[in-house]
N, C-alpha and C positions, 0 to 999 in steps of 0.2 A: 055700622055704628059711626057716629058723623062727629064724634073728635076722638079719632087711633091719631094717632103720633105718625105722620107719616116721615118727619126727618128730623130725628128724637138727637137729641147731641150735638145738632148745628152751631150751636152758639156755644159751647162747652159742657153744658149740664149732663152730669154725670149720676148715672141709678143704673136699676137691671131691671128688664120687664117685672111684672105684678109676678107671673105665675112662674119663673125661674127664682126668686126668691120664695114661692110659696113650697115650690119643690125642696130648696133646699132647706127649708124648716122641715117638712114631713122626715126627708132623710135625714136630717138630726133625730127626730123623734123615734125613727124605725130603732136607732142604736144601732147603729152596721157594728165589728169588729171594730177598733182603732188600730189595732197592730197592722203594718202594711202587708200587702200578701210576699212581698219579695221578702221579708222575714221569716225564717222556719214558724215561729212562733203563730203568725198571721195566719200562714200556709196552712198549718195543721188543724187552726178552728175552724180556717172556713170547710176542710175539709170534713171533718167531723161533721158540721150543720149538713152538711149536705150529704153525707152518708149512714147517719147516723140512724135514722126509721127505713122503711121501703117507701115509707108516703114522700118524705124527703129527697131519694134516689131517683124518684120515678121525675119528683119535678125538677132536679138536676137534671137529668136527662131531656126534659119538655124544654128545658132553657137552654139547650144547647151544652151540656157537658156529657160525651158520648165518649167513654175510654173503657177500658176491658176492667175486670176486678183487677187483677196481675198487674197493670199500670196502676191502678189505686193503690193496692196494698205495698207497691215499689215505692208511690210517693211518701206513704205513709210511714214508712220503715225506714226511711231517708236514704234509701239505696238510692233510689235514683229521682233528679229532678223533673220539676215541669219545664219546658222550653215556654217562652216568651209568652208562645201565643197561647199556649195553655193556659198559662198563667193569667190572660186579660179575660180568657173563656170563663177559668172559675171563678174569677170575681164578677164576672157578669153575672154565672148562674147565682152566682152566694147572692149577689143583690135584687136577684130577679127574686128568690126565694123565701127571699127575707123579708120582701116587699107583699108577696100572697101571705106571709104569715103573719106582717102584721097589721093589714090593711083593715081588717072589720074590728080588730081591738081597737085601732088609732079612729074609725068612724063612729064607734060605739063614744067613746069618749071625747071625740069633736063635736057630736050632735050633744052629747048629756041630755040625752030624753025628751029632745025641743028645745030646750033651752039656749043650745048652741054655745061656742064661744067666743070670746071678745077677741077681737084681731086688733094690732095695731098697724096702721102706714103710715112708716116714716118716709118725707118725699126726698126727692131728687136732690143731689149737692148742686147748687147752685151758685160756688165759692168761685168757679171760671168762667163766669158768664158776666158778661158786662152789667152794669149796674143800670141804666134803660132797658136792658130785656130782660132782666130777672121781674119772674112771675113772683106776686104773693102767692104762697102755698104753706099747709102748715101741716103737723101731725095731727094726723084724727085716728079715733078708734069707730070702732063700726063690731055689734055682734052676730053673728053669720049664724043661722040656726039650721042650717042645709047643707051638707059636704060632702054628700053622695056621688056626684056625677065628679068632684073636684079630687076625692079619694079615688076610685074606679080609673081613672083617666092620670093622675100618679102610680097607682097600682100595674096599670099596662104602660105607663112608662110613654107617655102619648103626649107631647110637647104640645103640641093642636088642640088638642080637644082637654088638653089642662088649660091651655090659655081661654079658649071659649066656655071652659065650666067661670074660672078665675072672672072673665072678664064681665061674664054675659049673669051670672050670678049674683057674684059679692060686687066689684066695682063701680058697677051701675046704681047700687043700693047708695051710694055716697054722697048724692043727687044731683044737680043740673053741671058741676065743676068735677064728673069723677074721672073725666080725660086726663089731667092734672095727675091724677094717682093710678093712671098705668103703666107710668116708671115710676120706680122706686129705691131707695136705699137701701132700706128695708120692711119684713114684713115680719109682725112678731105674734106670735100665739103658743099656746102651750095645750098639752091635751093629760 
């Protein structure tokens, strides 16, 4: 693709890639817990979510949270803690988990039946950059009727192949100037 960014922030201009903002919208949308995991309170929902069915145990265990029931039911009982690394384990699998459950709601309701939804790019802060290199750029909206490969590729959690859903997707639809809007500020849509 013949305008990537290849030394994005030279002159001061400040944003986040397209699809590192697009992530962190989905992850607002999934709704993770808010309470922190190092809080009892945190610790105990996410454990709950993830032991709560067998269908749920089983994809805790696929994500990587492998402990005996006997350590579950110690955490549970608040007899005893998780050590550190436990602790980044469960909130991995909680986010892995949370992520397969709620990825076909979140695409079901991204697509709306073709219709698709409206996205907004807001561009790069350009308040550090001298005033001969600041680009005109501006907010545009753009409505995306396809979020398959870009949900799929958030759902496994695949920084690559989100930014090639993101880039090769939606940002090219932006037309001959979409180089411009692959940093960004922000990226807004709602599902």
């Amino acid at each position: 693709m013949p305008e990537r960014n290849i030394e994005f922030g030279k002159y001061g201009a400040r944003g986040v890639k397209g699809h590192e903002a697009v992530k962190r919208q989905l992850d607002t949308l999934a709704g993770y817990i808010a309470t922190p995991i190092t809080a009892r309170r945190g610790l105990l929902a996410r454990l709950h979510y993830l032991t709560r069915t067998d269908h749920a145990r089983a994809a805790a265990g696929a994500a990587g949270l492998t402990v005996t029931d006997r350590t579950l039911r110690a955490w549970l009982d608040g007899t005893r803690s998780p050590s550190r690394r436990n602790l980044e384990r469960i909130e991995q699998a909680y986010r892995t988990v949370r992520r397969q459950n709620v990825a076909r709601y979140l695409l079901a309701r991204l697509n709306r039946e073709g219709r698709g939804t409206r996205v907004e790019f807001h561009p790069v802060n350009q308040s550090q950059v001298d005033r001969p290199r600041q680009r005109p750029v501006s907010y545009r909206t753009l409505n995306v009727r396809y979020w398959d490969r870009i949900v799929e590729a958030w759902d496994a959690d695949d920084d690559q192949a989100l930014d090639e859903a993101w880039v090769g997707n939606v940002v090219v639809d932006l037309g001959s100037e979409w180089g411009q809007y692959e940093y960004v500020t922000n990226v807004g849509f709602a599902a």
